[in-house]
Backbone as CSV, one residue per row, in Angstrom:
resi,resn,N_x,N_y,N_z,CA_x,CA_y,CA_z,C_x,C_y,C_z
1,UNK,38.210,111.161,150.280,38.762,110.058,149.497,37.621,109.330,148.794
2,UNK,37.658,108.774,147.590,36.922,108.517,146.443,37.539,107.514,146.112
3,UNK,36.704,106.085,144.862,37.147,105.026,145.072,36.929,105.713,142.825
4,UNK,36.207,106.124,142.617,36.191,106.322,141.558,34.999,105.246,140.603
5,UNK,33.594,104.652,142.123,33.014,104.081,141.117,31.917,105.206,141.410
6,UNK,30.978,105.485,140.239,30.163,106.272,140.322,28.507,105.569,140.524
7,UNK,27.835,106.693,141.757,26.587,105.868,142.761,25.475,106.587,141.925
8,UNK,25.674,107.878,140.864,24.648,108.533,141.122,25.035,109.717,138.966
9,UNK,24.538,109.476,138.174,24.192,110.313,137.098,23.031,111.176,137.429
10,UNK,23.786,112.381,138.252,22.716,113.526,138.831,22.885,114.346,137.217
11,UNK,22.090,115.631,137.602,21.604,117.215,136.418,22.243,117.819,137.236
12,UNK,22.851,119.134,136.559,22.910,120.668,137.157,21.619,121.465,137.299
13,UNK,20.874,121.674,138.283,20.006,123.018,138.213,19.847,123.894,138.190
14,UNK,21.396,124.503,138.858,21.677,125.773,138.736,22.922,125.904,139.141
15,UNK,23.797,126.820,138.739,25.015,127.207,138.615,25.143,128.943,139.046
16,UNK,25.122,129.547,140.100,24.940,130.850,140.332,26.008,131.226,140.643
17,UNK,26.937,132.071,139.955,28.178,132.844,140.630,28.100,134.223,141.569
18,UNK,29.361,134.111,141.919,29.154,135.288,143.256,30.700,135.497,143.066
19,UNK,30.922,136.281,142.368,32.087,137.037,142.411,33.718,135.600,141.489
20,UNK,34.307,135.393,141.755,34.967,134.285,141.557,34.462,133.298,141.528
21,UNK,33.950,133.080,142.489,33.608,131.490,142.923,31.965,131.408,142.738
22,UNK,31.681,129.837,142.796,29.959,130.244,142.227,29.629,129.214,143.168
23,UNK,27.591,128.413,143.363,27.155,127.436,143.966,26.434,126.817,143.087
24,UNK,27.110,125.532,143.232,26.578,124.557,142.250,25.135,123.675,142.739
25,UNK,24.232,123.613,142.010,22.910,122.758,142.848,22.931,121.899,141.442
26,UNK,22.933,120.532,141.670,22.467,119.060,141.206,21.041,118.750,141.716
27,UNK,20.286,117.511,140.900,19.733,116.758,141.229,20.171,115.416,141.153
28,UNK,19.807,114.950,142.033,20.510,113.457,142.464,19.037,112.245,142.801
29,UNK,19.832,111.036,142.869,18.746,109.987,143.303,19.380,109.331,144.551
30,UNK,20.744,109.671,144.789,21.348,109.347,146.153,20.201,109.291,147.576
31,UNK,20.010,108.538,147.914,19.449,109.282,149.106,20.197,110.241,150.408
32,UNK,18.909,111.611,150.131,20.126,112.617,151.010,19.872,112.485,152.476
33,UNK,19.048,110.986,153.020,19.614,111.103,154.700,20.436,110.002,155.010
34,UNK,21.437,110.003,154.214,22.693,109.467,153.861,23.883,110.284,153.531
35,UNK,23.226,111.306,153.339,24.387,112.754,152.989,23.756,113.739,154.230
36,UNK,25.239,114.207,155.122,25.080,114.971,156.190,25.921,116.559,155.624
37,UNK,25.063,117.547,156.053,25.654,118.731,155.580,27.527,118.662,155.971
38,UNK,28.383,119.003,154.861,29.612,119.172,155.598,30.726,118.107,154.996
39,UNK,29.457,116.924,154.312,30.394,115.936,154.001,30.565,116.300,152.333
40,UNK,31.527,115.611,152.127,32.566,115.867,150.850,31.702,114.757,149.627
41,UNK,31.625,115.043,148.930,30.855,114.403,146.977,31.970,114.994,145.859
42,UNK,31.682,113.721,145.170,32.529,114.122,144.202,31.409,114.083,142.676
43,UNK,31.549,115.904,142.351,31.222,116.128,141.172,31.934,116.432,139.809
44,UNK,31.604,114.897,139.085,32.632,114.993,137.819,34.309,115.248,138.399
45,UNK,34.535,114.459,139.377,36.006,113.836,139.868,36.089,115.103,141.057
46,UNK,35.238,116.003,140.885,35.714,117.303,141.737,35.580,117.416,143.410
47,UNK,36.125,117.535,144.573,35.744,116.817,145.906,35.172,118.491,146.313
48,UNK,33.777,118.308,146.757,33.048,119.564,146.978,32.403,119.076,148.542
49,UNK,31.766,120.489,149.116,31.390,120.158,150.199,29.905,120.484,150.009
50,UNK,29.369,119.790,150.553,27.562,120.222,150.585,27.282,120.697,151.649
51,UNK,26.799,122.153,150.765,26.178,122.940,152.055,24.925,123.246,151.911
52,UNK,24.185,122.300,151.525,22.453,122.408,151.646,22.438,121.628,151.118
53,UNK,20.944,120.946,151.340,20.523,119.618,150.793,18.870,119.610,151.046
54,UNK,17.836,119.445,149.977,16.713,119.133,150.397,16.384,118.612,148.782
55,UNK,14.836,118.361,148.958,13.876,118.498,147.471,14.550,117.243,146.400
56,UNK,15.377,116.208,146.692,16.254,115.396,146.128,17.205,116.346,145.640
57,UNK,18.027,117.674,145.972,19.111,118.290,145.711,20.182,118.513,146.189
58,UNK,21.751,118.453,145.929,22.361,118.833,146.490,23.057,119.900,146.221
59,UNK,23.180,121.395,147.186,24.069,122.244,147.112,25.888,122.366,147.244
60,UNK,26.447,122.951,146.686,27.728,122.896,146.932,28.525,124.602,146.771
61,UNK,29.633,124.613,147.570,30.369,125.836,147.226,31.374,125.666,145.859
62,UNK,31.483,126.294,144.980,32.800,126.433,144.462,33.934,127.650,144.157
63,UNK,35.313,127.309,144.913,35.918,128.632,144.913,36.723,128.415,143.180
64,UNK,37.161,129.721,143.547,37.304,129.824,141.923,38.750,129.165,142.074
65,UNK,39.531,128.620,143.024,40.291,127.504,142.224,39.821,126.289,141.567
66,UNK,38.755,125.979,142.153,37.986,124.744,141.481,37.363,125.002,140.078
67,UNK,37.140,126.570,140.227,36.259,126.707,138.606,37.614,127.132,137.520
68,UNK,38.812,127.177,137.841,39.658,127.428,137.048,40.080,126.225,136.819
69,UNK,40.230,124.555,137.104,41.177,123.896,137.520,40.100,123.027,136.788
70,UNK,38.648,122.439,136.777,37.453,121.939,136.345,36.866,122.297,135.254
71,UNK,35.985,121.383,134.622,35.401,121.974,133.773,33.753,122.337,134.654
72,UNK,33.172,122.886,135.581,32.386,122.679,137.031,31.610,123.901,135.977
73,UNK,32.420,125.125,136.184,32.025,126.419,135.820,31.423,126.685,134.147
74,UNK,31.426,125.704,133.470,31.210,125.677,132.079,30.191,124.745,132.017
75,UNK,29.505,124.186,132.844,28.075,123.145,133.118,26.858,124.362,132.866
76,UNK,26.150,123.798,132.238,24.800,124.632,132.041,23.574,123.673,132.245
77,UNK,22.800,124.090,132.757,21.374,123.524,133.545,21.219,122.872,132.362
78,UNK,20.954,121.612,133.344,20.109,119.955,132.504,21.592,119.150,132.671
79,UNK,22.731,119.661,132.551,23.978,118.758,132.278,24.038,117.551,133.092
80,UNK,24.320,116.721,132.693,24.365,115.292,133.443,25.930,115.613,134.182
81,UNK,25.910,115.041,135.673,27.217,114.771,136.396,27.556,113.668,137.311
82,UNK,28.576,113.489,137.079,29.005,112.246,137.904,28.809,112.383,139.235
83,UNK,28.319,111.477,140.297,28.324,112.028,141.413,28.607,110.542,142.722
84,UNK,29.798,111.192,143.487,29.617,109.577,144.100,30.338,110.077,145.917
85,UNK,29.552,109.556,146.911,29.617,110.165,148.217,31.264,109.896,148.690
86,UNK,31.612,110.349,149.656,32.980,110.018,149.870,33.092,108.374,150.854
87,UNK,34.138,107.655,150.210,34.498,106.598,150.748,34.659,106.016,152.512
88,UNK,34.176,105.310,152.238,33.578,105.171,153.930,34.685,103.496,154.616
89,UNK,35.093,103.741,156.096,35.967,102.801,156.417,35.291,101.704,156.213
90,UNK,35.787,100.563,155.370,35.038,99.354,154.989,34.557,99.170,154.565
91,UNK,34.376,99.851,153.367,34.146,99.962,151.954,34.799,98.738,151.013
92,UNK,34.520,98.225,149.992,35.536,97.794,149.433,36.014,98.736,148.076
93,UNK,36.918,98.927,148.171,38.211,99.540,147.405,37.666,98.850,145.569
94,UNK,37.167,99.152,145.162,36.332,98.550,143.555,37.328,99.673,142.476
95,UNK,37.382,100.596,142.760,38.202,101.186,141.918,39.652,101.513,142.074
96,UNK,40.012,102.589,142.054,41.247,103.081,143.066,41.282,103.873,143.881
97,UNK,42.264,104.282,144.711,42.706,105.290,145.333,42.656,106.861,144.561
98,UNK,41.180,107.549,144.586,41.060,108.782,144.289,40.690,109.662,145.300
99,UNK,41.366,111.011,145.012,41.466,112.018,146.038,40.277,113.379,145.624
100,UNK,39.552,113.621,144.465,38.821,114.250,144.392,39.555,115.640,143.644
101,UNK,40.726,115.768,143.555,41.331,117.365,143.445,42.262,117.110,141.995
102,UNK,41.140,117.496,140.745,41.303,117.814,139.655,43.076,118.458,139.375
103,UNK,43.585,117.257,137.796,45.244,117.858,137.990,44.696,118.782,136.804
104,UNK,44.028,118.088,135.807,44.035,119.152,134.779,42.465,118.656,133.571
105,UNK,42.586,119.636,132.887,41.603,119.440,131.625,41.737,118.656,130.649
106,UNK,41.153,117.832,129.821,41.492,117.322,129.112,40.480,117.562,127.865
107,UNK,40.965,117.367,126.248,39.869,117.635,125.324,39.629,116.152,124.857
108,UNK,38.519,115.737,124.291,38.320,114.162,124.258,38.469,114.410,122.325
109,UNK,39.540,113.852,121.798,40.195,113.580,120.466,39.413,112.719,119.530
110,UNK,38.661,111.500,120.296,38.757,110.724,119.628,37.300,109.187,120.490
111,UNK,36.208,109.461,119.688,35.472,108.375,120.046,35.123,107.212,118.834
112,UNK,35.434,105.855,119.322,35.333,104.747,118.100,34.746,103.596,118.568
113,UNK,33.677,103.028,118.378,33.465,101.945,118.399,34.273,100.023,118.124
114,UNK,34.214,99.652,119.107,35.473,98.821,119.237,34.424,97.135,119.848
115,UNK,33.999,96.464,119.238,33.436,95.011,119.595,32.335,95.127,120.727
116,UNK,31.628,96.178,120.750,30.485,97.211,121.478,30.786,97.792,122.596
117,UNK,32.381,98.064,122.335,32.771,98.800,123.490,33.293,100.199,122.918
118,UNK,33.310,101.108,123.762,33.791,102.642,122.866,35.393,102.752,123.691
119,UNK,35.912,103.033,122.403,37.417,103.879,122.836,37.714,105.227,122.642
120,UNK,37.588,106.056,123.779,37.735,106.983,124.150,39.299,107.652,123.386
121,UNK,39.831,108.693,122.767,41.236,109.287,122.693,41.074,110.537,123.498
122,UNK,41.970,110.905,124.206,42.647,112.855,125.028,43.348,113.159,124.623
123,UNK,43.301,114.549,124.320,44.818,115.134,124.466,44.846,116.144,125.850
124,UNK,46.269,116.037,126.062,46.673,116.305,127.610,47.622,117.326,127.505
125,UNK,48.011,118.493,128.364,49.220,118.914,128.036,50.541,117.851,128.753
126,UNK,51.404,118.312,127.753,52.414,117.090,127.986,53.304,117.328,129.158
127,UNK,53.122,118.275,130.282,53.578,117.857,131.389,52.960,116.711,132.032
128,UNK,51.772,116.430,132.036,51.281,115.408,133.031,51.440,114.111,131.929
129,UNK,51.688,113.931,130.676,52.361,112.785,130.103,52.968,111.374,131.177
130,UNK,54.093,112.096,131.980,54.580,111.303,132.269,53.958,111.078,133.582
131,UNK,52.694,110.883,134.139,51.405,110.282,135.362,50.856,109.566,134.765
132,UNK,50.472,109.415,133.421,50.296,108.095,132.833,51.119,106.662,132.417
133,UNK,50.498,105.779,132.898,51.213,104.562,132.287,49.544,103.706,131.800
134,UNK,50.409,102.379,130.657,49.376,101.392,129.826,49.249,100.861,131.048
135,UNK,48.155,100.656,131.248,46.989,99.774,132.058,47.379,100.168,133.754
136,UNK,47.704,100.877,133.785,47.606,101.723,135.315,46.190,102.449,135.536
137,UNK,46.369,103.277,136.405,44.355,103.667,136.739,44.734,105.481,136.255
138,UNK,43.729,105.836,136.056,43.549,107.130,135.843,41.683,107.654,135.999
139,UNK,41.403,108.703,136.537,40.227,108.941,136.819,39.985,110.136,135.723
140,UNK,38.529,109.817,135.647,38.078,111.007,133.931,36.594,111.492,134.595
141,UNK,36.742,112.616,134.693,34.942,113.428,135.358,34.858,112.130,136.584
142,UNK,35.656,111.696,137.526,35.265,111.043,138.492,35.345,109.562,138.143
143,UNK,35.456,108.891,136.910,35.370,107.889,136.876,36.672,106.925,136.885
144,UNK,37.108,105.881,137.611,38.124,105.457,137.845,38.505,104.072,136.564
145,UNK,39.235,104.675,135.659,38.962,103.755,134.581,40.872,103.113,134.186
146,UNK,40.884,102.568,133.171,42.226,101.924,132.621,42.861,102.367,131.759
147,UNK,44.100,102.765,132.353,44.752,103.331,130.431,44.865,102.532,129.619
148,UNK,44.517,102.466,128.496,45.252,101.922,127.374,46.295,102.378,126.928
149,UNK,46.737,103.141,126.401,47.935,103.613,125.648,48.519,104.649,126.085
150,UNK,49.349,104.844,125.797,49.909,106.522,126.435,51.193,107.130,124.931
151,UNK,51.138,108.600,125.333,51.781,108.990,123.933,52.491,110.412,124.764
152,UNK,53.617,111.345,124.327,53.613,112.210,124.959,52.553,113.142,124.807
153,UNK,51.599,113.778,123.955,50.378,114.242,124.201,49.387,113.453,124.442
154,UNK,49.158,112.395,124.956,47.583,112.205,125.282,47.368,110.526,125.545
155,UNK,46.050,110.361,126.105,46.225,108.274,126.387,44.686,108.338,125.665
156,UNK,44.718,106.907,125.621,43.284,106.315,125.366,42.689,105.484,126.299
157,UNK,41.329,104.851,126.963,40.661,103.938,127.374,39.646,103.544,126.615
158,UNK,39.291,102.436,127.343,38.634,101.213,126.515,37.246,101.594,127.499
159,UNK,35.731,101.376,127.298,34.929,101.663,128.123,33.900,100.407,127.535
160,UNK,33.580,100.053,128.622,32.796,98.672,128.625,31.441,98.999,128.639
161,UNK,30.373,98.525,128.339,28.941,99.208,127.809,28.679,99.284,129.450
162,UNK,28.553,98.615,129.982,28.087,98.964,131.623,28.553,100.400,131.901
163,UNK,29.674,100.549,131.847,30.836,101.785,132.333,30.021,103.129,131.466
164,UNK,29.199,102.793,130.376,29.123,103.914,129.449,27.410,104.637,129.940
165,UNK,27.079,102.908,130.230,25.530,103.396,130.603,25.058,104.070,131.651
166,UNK,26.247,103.949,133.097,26.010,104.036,134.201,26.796,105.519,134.621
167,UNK,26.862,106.411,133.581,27.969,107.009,134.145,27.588,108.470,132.514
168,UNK,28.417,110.134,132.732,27.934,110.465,131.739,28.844,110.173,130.269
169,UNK,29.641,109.382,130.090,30.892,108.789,128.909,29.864,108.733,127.834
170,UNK,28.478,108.097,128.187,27.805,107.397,127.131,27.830,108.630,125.882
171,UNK,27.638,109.802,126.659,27.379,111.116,125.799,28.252,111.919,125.601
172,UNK,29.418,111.280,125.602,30.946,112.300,125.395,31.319,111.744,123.744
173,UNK,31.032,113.107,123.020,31.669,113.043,121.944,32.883,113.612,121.651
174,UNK,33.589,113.681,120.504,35.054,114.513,120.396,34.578,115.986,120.393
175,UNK,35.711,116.730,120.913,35.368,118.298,121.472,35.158,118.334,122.824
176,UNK,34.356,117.217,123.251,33.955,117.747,124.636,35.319,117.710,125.628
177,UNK,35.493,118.211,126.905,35.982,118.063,127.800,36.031,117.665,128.900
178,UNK,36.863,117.172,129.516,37.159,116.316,130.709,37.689,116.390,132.212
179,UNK,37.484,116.510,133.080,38.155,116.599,134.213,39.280,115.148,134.789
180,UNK,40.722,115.579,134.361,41.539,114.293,134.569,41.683,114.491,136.193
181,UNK,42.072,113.423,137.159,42.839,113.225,138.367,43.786,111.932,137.912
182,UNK,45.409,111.972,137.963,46.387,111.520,137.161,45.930,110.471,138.884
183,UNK,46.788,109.270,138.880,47.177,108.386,140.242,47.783,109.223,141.352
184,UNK,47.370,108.998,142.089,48.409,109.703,143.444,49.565,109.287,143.791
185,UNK,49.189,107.485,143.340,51.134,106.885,143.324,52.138,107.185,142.907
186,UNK,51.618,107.977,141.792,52.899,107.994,140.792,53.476,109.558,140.971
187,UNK,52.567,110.429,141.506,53.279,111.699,142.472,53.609,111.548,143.336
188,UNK,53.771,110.402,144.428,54.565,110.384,145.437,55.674,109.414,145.251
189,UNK,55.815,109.056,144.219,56.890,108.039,143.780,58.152,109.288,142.928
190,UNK,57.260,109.928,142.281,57.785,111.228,141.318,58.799,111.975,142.914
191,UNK,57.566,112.664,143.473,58.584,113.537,144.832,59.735,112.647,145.470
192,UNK,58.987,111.231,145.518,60.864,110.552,146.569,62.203,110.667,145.392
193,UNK,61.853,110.349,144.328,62.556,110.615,143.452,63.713,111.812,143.225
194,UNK,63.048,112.683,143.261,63.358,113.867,143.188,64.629,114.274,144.617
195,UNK,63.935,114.083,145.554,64.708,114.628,147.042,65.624,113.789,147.614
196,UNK,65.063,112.127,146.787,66.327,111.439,147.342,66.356,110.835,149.036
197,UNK,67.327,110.755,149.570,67.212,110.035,151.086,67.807,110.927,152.047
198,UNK,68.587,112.258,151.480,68.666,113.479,152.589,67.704,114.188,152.762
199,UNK,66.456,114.368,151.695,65.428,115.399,152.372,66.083,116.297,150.806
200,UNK,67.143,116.088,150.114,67.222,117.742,149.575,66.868,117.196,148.024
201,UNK,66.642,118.165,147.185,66.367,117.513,145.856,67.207,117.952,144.900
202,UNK,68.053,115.962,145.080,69.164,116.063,144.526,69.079,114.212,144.034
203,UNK,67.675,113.842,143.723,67.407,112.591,143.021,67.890,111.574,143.835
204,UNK,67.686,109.775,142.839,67.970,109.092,144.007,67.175,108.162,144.501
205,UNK,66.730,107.188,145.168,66.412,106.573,145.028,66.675,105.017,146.076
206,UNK,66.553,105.277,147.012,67.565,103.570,147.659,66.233,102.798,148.527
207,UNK,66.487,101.596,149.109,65.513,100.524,149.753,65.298,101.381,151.484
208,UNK,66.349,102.172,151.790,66.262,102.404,153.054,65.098,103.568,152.709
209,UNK,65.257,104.590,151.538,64.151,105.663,151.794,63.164,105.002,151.855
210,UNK,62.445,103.642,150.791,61.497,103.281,150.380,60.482,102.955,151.758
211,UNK,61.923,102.261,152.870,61.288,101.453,154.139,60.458,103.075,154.978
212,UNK,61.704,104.054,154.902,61.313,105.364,155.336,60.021,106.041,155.323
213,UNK,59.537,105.961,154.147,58.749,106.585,153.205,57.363,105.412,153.467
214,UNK,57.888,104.324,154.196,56.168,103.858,154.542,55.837,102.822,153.207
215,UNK,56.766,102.566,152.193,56.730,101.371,150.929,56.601,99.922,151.073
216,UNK,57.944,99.955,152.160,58.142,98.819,152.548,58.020,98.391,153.938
């Protein structure tokens, strides 16, 4: 679990595949006796496990659902990545509720300068349309940011010069691509929906599932 603020604008050093799946090595400024082999990082929104660590580097596995599902596998040495350790009990909660497990790709449409802040445009495929809402949370390469707008192909955010400097946005022009994670609320609000208060999915909606379901 990931809060979506980012600790660390690491490099790729190397990217080596092995059949499907490949191992990703970063450089980082994290300190790594703070990172224990085994524990979970999130690269560019992606929740990976580190399985080596020395030299200020961290190793990771990736199976090829992650390199199909990410943009992970299309990084070439020097690339800047988001990188931020997994959320710890008593933490404070600064961003949102992120889970690390990429819904989809996104292409970035549209960069504009806005009162020295940049506004970002996506286009999305329009199934995940409806996981967006205006000013709800949405995470982009790991970063836990605000919708602005929403359209059936695609949303915009607003990025605040801090947000741009600290993070790799500063250097996202149109063309490039994105790793989205949509809210987790709004897929488990989507499934009660759907199944209703017997269990079968046949829609629906009442106060008793909500209490059921841990809402209320």
């Amino acid at each position: 679990m990931f809060t979506g603020l980012i600790e660390d604008v690491g490099s790729v050093r190397r990217l080596e595949r092995a059949g499907g799946a490949a191992r990703l090595t970063t450089a980082t400024k994290i300190p790594l006796d703070s990172i224990a082999l085994g524990d979970s990082v999130a690269v560019n929104g992606a929740c990976l496990t580190v399985v080596a660590k020395g030299g200020g580097e961290l190793t990771f596995d990736a199976s090829p659902e992650t390199l199909e599902r990410t943009t992970l596998g299309t990084l070439g040495t020097g690339a800047p990545v988001n990188l931020e350790r997994a959320l710890r009990l008593g933490d404070r909660l600064g961003g949102h509720i992120v889970t690390g497990h990429v819904d989809f790709i996104a292409d970035v449409s549209e960069r504009r300068e806005v009162a020295g802040n940049i506004v970002f445009g996506f286009r999305i495929p329009g199934q995940f349309a409806r996981y967006l809402v205006a000013k709800g949370s949405v995470t982009i390469d790991g970063i836990s940011l605000t919708v602005n707008t929403v359209t059936d192909s695609g949303f915009s955010v607003n990025i605040i010069p801090h947000t741009a400097a600290m993070t790799t946005l500063n250097g996202m022009k149109p063309g490039g691509r994105v790793n989205i994670e949509t809210d987790i609320l709004g897929k488990y609000v989507e499934r009660l929906l759907a199944f209703g208060s017997t269990g079968q999915k046949e829609g629906g909606l009442s106060l008793e599932l909500l209490a059921k379901s841990g809402f209320l």
